[in-house]
C-alpha positions as CSV (number, residue, x, y, z in Angstrom):
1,X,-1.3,-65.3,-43.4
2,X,-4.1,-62.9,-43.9
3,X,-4.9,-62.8,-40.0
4,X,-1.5,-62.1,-39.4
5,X,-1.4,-59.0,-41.9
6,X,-4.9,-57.9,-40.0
7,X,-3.4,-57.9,-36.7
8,X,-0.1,-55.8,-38.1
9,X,-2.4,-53.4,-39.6
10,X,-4.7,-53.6,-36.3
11,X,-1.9,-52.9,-34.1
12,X,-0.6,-50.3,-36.5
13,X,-3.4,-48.3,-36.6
14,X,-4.2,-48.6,-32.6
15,X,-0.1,-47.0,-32.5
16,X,-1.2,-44.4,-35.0
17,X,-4.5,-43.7,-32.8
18,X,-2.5,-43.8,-29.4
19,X,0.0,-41.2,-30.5
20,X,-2.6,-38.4,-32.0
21,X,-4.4,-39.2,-28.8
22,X,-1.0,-37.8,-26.8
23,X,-0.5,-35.2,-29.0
24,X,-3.9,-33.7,-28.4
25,X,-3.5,-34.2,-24.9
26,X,-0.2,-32.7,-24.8
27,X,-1.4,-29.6,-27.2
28,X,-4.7,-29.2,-24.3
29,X,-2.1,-29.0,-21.4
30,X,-0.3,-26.1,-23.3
31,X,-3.3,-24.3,-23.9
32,X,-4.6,-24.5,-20.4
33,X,-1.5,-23.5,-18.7
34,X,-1.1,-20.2,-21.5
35,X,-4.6,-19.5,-20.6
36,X,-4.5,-20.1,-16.8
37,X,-1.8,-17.2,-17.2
38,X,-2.8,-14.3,-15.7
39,X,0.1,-12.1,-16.5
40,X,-0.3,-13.4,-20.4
41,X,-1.8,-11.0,-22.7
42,X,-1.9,-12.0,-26.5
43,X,0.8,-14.4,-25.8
44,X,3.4,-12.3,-24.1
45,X,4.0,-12.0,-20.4
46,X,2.9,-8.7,-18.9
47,X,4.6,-7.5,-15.5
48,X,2.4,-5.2,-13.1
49,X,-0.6,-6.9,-13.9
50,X,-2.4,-6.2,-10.6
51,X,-1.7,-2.3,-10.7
52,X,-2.8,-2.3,-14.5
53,X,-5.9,-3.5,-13.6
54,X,-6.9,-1.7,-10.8
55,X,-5.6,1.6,-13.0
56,X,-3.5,2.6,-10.4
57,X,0.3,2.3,-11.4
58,X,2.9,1.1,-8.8
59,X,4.1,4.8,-8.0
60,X,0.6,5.7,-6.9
61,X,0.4,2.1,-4.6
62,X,3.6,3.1,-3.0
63,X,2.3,6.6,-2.4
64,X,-0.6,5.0,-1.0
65,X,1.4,2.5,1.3
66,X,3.6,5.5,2.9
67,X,0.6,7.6,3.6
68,X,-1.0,4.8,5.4
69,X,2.3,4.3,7.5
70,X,2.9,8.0,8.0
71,X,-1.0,8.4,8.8
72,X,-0.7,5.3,11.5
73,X,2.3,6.6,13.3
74,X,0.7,10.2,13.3
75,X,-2.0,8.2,15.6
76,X,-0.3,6.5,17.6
77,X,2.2,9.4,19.1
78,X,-0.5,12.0,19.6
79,X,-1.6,8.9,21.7
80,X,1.5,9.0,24.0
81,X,1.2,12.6,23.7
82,X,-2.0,12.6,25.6
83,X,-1.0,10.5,28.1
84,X,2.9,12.3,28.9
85,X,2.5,15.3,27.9
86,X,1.2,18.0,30.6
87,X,1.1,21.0,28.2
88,X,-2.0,21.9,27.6
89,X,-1.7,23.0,23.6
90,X,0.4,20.0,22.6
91,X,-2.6,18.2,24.0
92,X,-5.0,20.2,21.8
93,X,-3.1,18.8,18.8
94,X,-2.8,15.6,19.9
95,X,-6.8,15.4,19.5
96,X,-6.2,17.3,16.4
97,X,-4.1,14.7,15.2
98,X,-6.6,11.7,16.4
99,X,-9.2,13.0,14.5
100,X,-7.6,14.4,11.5
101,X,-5.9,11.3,10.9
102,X,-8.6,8.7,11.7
103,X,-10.7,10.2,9.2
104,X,-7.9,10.4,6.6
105,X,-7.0,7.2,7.0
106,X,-10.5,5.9,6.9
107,X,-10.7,7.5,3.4
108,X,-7.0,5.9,2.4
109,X,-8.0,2.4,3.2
110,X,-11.7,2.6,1.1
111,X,-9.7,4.2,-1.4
112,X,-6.9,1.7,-1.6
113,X,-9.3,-1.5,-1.7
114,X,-11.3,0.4,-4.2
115,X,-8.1,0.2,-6.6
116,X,-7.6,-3.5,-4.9
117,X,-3.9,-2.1,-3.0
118,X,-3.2,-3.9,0.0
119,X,-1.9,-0.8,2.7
120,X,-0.5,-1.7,5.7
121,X,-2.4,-1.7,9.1
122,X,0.6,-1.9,12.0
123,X,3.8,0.1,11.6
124,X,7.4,-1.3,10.5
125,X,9.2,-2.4,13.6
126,X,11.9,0.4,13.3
127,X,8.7,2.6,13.9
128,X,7.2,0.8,16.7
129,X,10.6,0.9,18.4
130,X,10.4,4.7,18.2
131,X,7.1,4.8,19.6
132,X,8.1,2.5,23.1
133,X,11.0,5.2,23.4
134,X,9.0,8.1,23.4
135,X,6.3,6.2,25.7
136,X,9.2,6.4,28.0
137,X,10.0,10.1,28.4
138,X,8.0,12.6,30.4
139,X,8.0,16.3,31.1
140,X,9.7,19.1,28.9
141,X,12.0,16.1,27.3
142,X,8.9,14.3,25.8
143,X,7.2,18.1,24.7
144,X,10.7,18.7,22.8
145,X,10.6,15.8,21.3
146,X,6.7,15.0,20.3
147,X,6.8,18.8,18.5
148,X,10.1,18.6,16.7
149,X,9.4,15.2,15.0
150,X,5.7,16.6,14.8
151,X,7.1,19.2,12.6
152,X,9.9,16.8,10.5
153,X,7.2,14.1,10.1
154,X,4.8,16.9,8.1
155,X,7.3,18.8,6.2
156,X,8.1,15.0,4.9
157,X,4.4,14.4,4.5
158,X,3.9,17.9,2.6
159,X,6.5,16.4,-0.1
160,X,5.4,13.0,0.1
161,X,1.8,14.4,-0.4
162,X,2.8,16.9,-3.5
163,X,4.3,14.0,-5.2
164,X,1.1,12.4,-5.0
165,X,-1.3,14.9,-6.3
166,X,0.7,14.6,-9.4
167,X,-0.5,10.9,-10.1
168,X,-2.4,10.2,-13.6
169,X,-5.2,8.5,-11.7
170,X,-8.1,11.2,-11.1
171,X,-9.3,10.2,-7.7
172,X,-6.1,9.8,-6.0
173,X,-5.1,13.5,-7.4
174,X,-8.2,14.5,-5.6
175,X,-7.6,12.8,-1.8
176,X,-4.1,13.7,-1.8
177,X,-4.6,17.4,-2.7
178,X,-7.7,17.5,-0.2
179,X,-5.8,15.6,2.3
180,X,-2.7,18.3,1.8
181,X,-4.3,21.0,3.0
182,X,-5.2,20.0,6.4
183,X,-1.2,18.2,6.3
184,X,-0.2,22.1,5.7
185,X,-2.2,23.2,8.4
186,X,-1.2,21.2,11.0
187,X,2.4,21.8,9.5
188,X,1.6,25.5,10.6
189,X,0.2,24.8,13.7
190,X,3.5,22.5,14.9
191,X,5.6,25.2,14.1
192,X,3.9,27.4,16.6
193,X,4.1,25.1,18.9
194,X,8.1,24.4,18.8
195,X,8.2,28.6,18.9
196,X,6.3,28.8,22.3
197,X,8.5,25.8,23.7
198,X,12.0,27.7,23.3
């Protein structure tokens, strides 16, 4: 009888054992999977997490990802200018354009991984169409064309470029507003250029 009670008690006490075993196993997975959480701060879920940490905020990563589109595409037409275009001043900013560009864009990029934002590095498909198209025209059509969307693309990068010098984060205030003034300049100079064409 008394073995009996001791194996009860034995087999009790093993069940008792077994089950705080679980719940401490169960209470470990919930802390590993709160605190493998990188969006969890003091318990609640945070959203932006990336941009917060980088101190950049999402307005100045879009900013950021435009520029580097608009600054791409400004490459890649003066490009096709070079090669269809005959006149020789819409060939003088076309190197312009090549060079101002690069270097802005070199800056963009070292800036962006500084504040860990990925920026793109090939342009959207609706923009690559427009580019083959324009590879295809020659003469005074491709001139026309190369200087009037010249001079739309920089008015739109002159607002696109004020917007960003009003960002909270220091150094981006500081490349957009450099970066503006040689934007402004060749806004100037495109306008000369679409006089002398008419």
């Amino acid at each position: 009888m008394k073995k009996i009670f001791f194996i009860a008690v034995a087999i009790s006490a093993a069940s008792a054992f077994q089950a705080c075993q679980t719940a401490d196993k169960k209470s470990a997975t919930t802390k590993d999977s709160v605190s493998g959480d990188t969006t969890m701060v003091n318990g609640t879920h945070t959203t932006g997490a990336e941009s917060t940490a980088s101190g950049l905020d999402e307005e100045g990563a879009t900013f950021l990802r435009k520029a580097a589109v608009g600054g791409i595409m400004e490459i890649e037409a003066a490009k096709v200018a070079l090669n269809n275009s005959s006149n020789t001043e819409i060939k003088s900013f076309a190197e312009m354009m090549i060079t101002d560009h690069s270097k802005a864009n070199k800056e963009l990029k070292e800036f962006a991984e500084s504040k860990r934002v990925i920026t793109p590095d090939a342009l959207p498909a609706e923009d690559q169409i427009h580019l083959d198209a324009m590879k295809k025209m020659k003469g005074a059509d491709f001139d026309k064309h190369y200087v009037d969307m010249m001079v739309n693309d920089h008015e739109k990068t002159v607002t696109l470029f004020q917007q960003g010098i009003q960002n909270r984060d220091a150094g981006l205030k500081t490349w957009a507003s450099n970066t503006l003034k040689v934007i402004e300049a060749h806004t100037v100079k495109a306008k000369e250029i679409a006089a002398n064409l008419k």
